[in-house]
C-alpha positions in Angstrom: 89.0 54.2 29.0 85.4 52.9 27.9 82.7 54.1 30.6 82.1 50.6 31.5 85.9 49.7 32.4 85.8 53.1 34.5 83.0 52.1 36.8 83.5 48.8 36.6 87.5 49.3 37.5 87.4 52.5 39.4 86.2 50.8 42.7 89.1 48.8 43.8 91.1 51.6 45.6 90.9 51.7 49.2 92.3 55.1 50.5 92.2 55.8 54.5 89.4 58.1 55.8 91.2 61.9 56.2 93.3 62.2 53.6 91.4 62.4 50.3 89.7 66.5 50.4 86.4 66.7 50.2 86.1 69.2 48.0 87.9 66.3 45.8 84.6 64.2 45.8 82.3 64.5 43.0 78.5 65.2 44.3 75.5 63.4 42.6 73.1 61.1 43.2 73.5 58.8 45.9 73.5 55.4 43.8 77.1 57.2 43.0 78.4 59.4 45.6 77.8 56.6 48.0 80.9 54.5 46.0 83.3 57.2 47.4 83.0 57.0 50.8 86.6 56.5 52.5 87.1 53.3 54.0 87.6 52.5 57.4 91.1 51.2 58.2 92.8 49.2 61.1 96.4 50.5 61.1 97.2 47.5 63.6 96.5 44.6 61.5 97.2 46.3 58.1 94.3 45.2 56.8 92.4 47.2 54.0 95.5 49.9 53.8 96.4 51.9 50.9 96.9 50.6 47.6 98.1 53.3 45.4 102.4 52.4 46.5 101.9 48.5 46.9 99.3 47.6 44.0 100.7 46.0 40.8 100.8 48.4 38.2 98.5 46.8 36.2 96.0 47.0 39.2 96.9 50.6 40.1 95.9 51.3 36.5 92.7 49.1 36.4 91.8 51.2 39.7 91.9 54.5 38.0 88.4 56.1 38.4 88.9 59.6 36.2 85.3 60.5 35.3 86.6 64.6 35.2 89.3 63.8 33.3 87.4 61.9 30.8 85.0 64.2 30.7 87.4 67.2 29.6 88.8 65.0 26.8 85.5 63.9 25.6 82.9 66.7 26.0 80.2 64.7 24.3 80.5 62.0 26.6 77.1 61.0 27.6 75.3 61.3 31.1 77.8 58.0 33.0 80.6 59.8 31.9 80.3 62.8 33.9 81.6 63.1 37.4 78.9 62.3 39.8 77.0 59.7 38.0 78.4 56.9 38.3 75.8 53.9 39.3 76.3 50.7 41.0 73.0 49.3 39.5 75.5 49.3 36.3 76.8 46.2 37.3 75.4 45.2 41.0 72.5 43.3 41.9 69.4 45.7 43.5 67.8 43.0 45.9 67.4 44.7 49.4 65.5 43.2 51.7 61.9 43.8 51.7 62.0 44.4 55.6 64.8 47.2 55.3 63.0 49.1 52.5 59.2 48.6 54.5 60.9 49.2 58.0 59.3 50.8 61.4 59.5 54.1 62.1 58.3 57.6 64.0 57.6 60.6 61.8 57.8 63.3 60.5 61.1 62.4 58.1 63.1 58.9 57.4 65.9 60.7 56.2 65.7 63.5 58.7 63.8 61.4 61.9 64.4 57.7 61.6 67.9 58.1 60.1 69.7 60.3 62.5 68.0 58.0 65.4 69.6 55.1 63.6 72.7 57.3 63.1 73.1 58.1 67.0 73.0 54.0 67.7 75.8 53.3 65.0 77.8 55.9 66.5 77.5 54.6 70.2 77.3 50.7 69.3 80.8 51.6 67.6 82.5 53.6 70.2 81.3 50.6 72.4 82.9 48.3 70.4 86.2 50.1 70.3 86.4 50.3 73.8 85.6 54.2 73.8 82.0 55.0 75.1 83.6 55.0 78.9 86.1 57.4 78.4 83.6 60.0 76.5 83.1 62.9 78.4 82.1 65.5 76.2 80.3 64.9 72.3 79.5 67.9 70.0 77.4 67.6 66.8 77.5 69.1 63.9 74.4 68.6 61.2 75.0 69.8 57.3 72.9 70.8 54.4 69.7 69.6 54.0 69.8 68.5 57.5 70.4 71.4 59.2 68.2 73.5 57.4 64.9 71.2 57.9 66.0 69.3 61.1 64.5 71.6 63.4 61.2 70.8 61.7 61.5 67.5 60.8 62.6 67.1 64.8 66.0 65.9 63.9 67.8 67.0 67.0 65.8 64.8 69.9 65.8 61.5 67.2 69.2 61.8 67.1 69.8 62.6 70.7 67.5 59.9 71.3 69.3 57.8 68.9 72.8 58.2 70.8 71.1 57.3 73.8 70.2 54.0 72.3 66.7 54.1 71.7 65.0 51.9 69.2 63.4 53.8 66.1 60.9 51.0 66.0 59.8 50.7 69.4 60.7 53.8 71.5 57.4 55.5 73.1 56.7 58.2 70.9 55.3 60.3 73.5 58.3 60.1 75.5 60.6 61.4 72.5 59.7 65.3 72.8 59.5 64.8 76.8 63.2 63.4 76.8 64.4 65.9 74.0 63.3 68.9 76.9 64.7 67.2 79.6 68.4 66.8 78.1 68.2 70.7 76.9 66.6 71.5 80.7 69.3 69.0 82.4 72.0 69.5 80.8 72.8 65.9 80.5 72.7 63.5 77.7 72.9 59.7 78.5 75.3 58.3 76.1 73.8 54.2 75.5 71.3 54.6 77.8 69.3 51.9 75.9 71.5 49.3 75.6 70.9 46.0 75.7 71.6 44.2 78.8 75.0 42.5 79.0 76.0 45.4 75.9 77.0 47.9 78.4 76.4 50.3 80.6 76.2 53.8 78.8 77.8 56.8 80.2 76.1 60.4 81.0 78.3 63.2 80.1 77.2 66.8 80.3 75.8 68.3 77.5 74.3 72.0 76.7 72.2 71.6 73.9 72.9 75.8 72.5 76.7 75.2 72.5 77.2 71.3 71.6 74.6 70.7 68.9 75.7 73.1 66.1 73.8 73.5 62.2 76.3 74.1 59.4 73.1 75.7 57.5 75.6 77.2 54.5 77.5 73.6 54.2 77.4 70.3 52.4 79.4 67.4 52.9 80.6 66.1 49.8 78.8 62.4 50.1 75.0 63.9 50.9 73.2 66.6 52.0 71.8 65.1 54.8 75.4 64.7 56.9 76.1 65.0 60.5 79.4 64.8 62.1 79.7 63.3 65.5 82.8 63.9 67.8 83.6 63.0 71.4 86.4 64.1 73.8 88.2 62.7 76.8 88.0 64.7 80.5 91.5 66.8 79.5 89.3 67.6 76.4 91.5 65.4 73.6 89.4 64.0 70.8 88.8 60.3 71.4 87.2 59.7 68.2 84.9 61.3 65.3 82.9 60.1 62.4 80.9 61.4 59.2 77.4 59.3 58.5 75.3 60.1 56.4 71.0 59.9 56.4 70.4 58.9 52.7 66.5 58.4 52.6 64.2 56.0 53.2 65.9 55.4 56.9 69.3 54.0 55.3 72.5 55.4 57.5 75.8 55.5 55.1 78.7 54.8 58.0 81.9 56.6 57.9 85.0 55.6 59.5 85.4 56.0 63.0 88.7 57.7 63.1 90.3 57.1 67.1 93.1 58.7 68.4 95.7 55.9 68.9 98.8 56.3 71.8 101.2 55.1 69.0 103.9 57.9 67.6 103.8 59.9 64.9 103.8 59.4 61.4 107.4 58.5 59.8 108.4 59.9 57.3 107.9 57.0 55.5 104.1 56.7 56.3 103.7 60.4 55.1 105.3 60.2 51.8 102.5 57.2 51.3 100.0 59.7 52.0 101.1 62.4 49.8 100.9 60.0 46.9 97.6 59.1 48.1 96.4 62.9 48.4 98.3 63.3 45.2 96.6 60.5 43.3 92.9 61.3 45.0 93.5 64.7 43.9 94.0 63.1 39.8 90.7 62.0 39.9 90.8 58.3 41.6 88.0 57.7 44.2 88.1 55.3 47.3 86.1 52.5 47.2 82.5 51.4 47.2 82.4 50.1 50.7 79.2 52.0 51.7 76.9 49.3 51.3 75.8 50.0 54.6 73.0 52.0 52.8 71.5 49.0 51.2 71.0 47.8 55.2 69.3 49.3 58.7 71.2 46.6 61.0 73.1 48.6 63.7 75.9 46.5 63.8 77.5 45.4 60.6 77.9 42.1 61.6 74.0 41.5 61.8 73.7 42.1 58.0 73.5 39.8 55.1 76.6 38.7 54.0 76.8 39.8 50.5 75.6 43.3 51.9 78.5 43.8 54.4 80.9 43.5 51.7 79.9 45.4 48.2 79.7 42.5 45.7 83.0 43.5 44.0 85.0 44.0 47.1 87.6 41.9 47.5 89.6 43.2 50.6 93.5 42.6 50.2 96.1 42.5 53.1 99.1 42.3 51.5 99.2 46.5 52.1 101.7 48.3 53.7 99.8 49.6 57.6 99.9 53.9 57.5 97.8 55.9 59.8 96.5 59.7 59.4 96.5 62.2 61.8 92.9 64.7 62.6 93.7 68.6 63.3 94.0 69.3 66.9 94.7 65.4 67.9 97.3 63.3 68.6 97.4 60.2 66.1 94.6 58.7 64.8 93.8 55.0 64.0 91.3 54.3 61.1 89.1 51.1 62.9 88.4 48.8 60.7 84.7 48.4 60.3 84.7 45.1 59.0 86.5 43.9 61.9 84.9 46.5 64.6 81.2 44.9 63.3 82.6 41.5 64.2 83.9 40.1 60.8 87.1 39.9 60.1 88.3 41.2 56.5 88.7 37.1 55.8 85.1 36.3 56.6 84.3 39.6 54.4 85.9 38.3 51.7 83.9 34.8 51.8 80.7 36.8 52.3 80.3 37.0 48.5 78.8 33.8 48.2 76.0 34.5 50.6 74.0 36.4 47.3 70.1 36.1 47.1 68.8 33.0 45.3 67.2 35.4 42.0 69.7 38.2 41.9 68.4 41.0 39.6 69.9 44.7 38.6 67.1 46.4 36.8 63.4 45.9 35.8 64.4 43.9 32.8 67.0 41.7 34.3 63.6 41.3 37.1 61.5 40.1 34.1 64.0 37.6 33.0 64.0 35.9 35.8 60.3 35.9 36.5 59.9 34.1 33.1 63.0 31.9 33.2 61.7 30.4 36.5 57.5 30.5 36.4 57.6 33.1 39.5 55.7 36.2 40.0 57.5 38.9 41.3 56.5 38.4 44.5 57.1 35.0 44.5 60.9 35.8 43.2 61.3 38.4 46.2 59.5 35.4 48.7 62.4 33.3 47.7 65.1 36.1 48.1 64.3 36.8 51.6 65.0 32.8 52.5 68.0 33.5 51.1 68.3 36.2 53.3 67.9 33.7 56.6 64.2 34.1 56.9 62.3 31.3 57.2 59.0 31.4 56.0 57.0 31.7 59.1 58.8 34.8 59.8 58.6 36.5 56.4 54.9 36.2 56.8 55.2 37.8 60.5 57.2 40.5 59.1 54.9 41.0 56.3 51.8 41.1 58.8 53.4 43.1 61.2 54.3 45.7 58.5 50.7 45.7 57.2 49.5 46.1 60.7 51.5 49.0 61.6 49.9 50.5 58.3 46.8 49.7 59.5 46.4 51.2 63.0 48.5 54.3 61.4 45.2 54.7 59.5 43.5 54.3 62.5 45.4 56.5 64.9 44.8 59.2 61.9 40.7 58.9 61.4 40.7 58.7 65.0 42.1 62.1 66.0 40.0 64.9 67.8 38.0 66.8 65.2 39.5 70.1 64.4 43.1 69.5 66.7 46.2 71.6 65.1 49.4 69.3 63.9 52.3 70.0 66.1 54.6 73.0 64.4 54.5 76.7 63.5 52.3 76.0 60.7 49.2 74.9 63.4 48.0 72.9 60.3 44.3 71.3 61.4 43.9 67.9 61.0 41.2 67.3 58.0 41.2 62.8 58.1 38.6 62.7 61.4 36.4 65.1 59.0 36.6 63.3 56.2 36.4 60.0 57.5 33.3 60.6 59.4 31.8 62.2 56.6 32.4 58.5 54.4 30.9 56.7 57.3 27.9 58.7 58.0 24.8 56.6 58.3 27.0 53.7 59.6 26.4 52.6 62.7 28.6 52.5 65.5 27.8 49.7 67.6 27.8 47.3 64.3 31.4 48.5 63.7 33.0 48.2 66.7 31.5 45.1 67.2 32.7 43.8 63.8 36.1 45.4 64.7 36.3 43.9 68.7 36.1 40.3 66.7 39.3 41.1 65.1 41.2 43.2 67.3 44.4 41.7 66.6 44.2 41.8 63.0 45.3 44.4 61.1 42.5 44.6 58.6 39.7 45.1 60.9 38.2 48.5 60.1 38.7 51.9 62.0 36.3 52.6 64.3 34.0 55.8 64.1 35.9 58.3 66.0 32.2 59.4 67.4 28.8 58.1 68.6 26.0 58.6 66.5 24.6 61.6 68.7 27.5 63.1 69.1 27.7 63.4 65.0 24.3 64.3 65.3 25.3 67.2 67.5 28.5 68.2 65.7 27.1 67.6 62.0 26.3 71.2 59.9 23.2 72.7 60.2 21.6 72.9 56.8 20.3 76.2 55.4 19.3 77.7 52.0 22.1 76.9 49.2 24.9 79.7 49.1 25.6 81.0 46.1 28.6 83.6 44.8 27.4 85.6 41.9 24.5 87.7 40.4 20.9 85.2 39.7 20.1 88.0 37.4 22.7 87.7 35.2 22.5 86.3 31.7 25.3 83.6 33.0 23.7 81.9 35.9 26.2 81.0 38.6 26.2 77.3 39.7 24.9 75.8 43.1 27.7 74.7 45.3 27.7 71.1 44.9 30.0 68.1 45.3 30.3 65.2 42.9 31.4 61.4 44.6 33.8 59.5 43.8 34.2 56.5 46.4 37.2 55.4 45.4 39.2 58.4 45.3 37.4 59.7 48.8 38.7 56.6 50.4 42.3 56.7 49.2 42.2 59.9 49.9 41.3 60.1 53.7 43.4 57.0 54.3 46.6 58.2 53.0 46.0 62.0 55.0 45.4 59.9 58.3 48.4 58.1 57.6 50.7 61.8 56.9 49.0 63.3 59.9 50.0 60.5 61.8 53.3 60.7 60.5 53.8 64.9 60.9 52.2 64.2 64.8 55.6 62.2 65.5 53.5 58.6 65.4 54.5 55.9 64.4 54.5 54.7 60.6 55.9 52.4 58.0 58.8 53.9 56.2 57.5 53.1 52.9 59.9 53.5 51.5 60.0 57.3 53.3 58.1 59.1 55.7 57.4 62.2 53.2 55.7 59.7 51.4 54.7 57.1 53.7 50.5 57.2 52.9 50.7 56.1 49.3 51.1 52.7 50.1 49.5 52.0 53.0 46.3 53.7 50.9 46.2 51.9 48.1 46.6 48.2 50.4 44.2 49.6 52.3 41.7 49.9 49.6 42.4 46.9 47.8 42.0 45.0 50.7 38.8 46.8 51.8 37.1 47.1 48.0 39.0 44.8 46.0 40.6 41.5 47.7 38.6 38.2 48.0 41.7 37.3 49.5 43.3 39.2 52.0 46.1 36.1 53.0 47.2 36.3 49.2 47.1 40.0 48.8 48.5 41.3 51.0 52.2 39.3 50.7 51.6 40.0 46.9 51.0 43.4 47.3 54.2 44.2 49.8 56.5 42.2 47.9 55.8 43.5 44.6 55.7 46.9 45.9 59.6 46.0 47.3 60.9 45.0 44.0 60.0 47.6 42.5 61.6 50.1 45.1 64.9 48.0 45.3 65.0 49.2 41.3 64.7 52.9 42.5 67.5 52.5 45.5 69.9 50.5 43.5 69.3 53.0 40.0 68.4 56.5 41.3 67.2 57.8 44.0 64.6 57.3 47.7 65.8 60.7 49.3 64.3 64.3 48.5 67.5 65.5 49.5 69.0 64.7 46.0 65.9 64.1 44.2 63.3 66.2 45.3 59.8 64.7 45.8 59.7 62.4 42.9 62.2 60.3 44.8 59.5 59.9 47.5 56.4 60.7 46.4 57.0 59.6 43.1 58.9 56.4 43.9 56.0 55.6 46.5 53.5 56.4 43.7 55.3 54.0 41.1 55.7 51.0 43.9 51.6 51.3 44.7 50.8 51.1 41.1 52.7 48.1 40.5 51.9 46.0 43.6 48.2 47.1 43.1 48.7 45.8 39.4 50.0 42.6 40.4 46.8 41.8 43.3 44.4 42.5 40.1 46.4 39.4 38.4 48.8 41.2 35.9 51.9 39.8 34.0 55.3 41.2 35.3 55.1 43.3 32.0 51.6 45.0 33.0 53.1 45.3 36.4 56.6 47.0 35.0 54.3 49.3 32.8 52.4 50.4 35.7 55.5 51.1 38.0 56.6 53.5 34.5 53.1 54.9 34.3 53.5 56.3 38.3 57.3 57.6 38.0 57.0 59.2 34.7 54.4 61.8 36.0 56.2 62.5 38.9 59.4 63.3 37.1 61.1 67.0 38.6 58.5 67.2 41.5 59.9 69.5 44.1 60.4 69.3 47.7 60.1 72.6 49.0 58.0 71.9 52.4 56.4 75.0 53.8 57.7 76.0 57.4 60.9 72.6 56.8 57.8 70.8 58.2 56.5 67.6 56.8 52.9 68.7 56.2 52.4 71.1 53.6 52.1 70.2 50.5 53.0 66.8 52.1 49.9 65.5 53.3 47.9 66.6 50.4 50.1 65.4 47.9 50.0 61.9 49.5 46.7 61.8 48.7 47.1 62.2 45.1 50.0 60.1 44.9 47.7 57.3 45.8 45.0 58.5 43.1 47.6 58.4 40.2 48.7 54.9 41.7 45.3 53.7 40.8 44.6 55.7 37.6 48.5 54.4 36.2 47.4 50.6 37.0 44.3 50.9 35.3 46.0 52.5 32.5 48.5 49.4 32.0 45.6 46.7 33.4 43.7 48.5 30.1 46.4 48.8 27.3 47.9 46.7 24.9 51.1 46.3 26.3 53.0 47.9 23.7 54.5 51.0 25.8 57.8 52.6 24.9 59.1 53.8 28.0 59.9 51.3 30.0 60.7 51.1 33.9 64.2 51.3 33.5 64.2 54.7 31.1 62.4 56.0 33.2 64.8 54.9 36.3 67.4 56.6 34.2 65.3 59.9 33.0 64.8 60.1 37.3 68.2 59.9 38.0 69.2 62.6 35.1 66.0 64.8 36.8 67.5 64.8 39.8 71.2 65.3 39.0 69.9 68.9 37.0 67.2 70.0 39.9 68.8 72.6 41.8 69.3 72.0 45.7 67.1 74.7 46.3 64.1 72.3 45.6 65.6 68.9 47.3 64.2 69.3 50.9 65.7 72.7 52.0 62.8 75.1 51.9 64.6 77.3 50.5 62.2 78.2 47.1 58.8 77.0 45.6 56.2 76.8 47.9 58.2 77.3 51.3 59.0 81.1 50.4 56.1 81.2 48.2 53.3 81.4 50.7 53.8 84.8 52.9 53.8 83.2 56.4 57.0 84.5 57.1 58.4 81.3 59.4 62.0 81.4 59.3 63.4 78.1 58.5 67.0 78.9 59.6 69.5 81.6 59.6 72.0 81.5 56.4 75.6 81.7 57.2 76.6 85.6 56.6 
């Protein structure tokens, strides 16, 4: 079969969560282990059932997904042939919304912080809706891979506690995240949907010990992602109500399992479990269930709150003419599949009409994006403006979202410069803060009265200026005293040693200090931008920073352009590789980050969608196979640092496009695919485990977890 009839064909089998092994389910990138995630079921309405005993033969042969097998009879068959790399940028549309990529957060981590808050709210808004969350009395948790081995210091286990007792990633206190976290280990008590919204529910407290319910698989992976967790929760005679798999794919996108629910009906016939034997059988041959994890192109909690055409993968077309089956969990009675369609809100009917709900400029790579720029006279921006009306925004409220994104950006930069001098960033490394030093070292001679009262005229907007984090005398009292130049070396020598000096350069000083107070903020636990990760979450908000400071004679114009452009381009790098560390180290943060500021600042100094493009190439092509080895599993070192670079290479690639000839050749989307290959041949040592490079390189001998024996 040609490699575009595989992916294109291979997605139309649904098999029920359970019965396909995970061992059975390639890994790779998440743009293609996503596609495999089992579908949720609803053995009551027979909706969405198996399709391997009731599909037309020409269908169950169109449906046939067998990358391995391919692969064995054609070993030159080229990178998509391979099991694991399949892409749904191949053939679906890569528009996101700009407010899901660019969404609010607390640090350290999106994929290890935001997500498994957003993760515990899924969980609870779904046993909710399937009339569950009263009868829970006891949940255990399980984290995997990547997650387990850097949660502890990327403070995964109070988000997610936080997140199952239904507080909001985007507006919980973040002061009273640690406090809670020590009360539930020192209470013993977790408060399942705590949070919800009035009229939602009530929430129920059950009892939970913290050492023997909240367990980290250190030496396993789930077969989807390396940042799983597994959430289960049992009645008062200890039977398991119901469990589910999700999945923290970077950037603060939560890949939702199948709630699997023990049902009171009776046991499988025999019928029934010949139909799953096939289905083992055929999963086993190399089919795959379908691509009905677009959840991860989404953050809504509840499904039903999405975009249409993102509820539904765009090639979806749910059939009900299946026979109804069931499967059955170890140590259970039976289990019902729910059908998350339906359990969202939708039926599998309104699902299947969602398809026509598609943005207004629907594009699936950097070229497709140019196309369209030229066919219609829009700017990028503009093209992404009129996507999010298509969306259901109207344009008062894209401009509040975009304002409110920029301002949380802002006063992350603020909270950053504004620190105390020489405080310690929370975690074993005891890493001091360097952006209050560095800022006031930019601002000396300033005076502080004429800032703050520039500042106090603009208080609610989010490009008034930082304020000095000191008074004038109190600099004068902290500032160096200055003595005779030191100097390392012999004077008598016939090589004279040089005086310590230090050479300025404005520009790369302020980008600098603005993206550190934005990663400091971030490692403190404050609150950021996901943009589009945490890791990498001062790139951005640096460069906008600057080019609204330095640059912009315009800051109503810019600042849209500069957001929006910056979203296209990391829709391109969701959709065609990669925005978690986890499977692509830190060129999927850092160097996506890096690629989207280079662009968007491209596009506020007036470039063509072709200068713009090059730029975005410019900033992923020297990030290609950067590492994510974080010393300590904590989101500081080389974080914060390499933040700051990030944003220097943003600049330096746009002025390298801004000043060539426009005759490149790489372009955006060879690069997108080079990325992709990168991070499919790193080894997992380097995706956000500290388990090599730096993190066992530097002899500080902090133990980032215990290895299974």
């Amino acid at each position: 079969m040609q490699r575009a009839g595989v992916r294109q064909l291979g997605r139309n089998l649904l098999l029920a969560r359970g019965v396909a092994p995970v061992s059975s389910v390639p890994v790779g990138s998440v743009a293609s282990t996503a596609r495999y995630i089992s579908t949720a079921v609803n053995a009551k309405t027979g909706t969405g059932l198996w399709k391997a005993a009731a599909s037309p033969p020409a269908l169950r042969q169109s449906r046939l997904l067998s990358n391995t097998a391919a692969a064995a009879s054609n070993p030159d068959a080229g990178e998509e042939g391979q099991t694991g790399t399949y892409s749904e940028a191949d053939h679906e549309h890569a528009v996101i919304s700009t407010f899901d990529l660019f969404s609010i957060g607390i640090g350290p981590s999106s994929s290890h912080t935001v997500g498994p808050m957003r993760a515990g709210n899924i969980f609870i808004t779904d046993l909710l809706e399937a009339g569950l969350l009263e009868q829970v009395h006891k949940i255990h948790i399980t984290l995997y891979g990547s997650l387990a081995l850097t949660g502890e210091g990327h403070m995964t286990p109070s988000a997610l506690l936080l997140g199952l007792e239904s507080a909001d990633v985007e507006t919980v206190d973040t002061s009273y995240v640690p406090d809670r976290f020590e009360q539930i280990k020192r209470e013993k008590k977790l408060f399942l949907g705590q949070g919800l919204p009035e009229g939602k529910g009530r929430g129920k407290e059950v009892n939970f010990d913290y050492d023997q319910d909240f367990k980290w698989q250190w030496g396993k992976k789930l077969a989807l992602h390396s940042n799983g967790m597994r959430l289960t929760v049992f009645d008062q005679d200890g039977n398991m109500l119901a469990t589910n798999e999700l999945f923290s794919v970077g950037g603060g996108f939560v890949v939702n399992g199948a709630l699997s629910t023990a049902a009171s009906q009776a046991s499988l016939s025999k019928s029934q479990e010949g139909a799953l034997a096939t289905a083992a059988d055929t999963e086993g041959a190399g089919r795959h269930p379908a691509d009905l994890a677009e959840n991860m192109y989404y953050k809504e909690i509840r499904r039903s709150d999405a975009a249409g055409d993102r509820r539904t993968g765009a090639e979806i077309k749910p059939s009900t003419d299946s026979q109804q089956t069931s499967a059955t969990l170890p140590g259970s009675t039976e289990l019902e599949l729910v059908d998350t369609a339906s359990a969202g809100g939708i039926s599998m009917d309104e699902a299947s009409t969602s398809h026509a709900q598609q943005p207004r400029y629907p594009f699936r790579d950097a070229s497709s994006l140019l196309a369209l720029c030229h066919k219609h006279n829009l700017t990028i921006a503009q093209l992404v403006y009129e996507n999010e009306k298509s969306h259901g925004y109207t344009d008062e409220e894209i401009f509040d979202k975009v304002w409110r994104i920029w301002e949380v950006m802002d006063n992350s930069i603020l909270e950053g410069v504004q620190a105390p001098l020489d405080s310690t960033l929370p975690g074993s490394l005891k890493l001091h803060r360097r952006a209050p030093a560095l800022y006031n070292r930019l601002t000396r001679g300033l005076y502080t009265t004429h800032t703050q009262a520039s500042s106090s005229a603009n208080s609610n907007s989010p490009l008034s200026a930082p304020k000095p984090a000191s008074s004038a005398l109190a600099r004068r009292d902290n500032s160096n005293k200055r003595g005779p130049p030191r100097i390392h070396g012999s004077i008598s020598h016939a090589v004279l040693p040089s005086p310590l000096r230090r050479t300025t350069f404005p520009a790369m000083d302020h980008l600098s200090v603005y993206a550190i107070a934005v990663n400091e903020t971030n490692a403190a636990g404050g609150r950021i931008v996901t943009a589009p990760t945490n890791g990498a979450a001062g790139i951005i908000p640096a460069v906008l920073k600057y080019t609204v400071e330095f640059i912009s004679d315009n800051p109503e114009r810019d600042v849209p352009t500069f957001l929006l452009t910056a979203a296209a381009i990391g829709m391109l790098y969701k959709r065609g590789a990669t925005i978690s560390a986890a499977e692509g180290g830190c060129m999927a943060e850092v160097g996506v980050a890096c690629s989207m500021a280079a662009g968007a600042f491209a596009a506020c100094m007036g470039a063509s969608p072709e200068i713009i493009e090059q730029a975005a190439e410019i900033g992923i092509e020297h990030n290609l196979g950067l590492t994510c080895d974080p010393i300590g599993g904590l989101v500081q070192a080389p974080c914060i640092e390499r933040n700051a670079l990030g944003a220097i290479k943003a600049i330096s690639s746009a002025n390298l496009a801004l000043s060539s000839s426009g005759t490149q050749k790489v372009r955006l989307d060879d690069a997108i695919r080079a990325m992709r290959l990168t991070a499919k041949g790193m080894r997992n040592e380097f995706k956000e485990t500290s388990l090599s490079g730096l993190a066992t390189s530097v002899p500080l001998h902090i133990p980032v977890s215990v290895p299974d024996c």
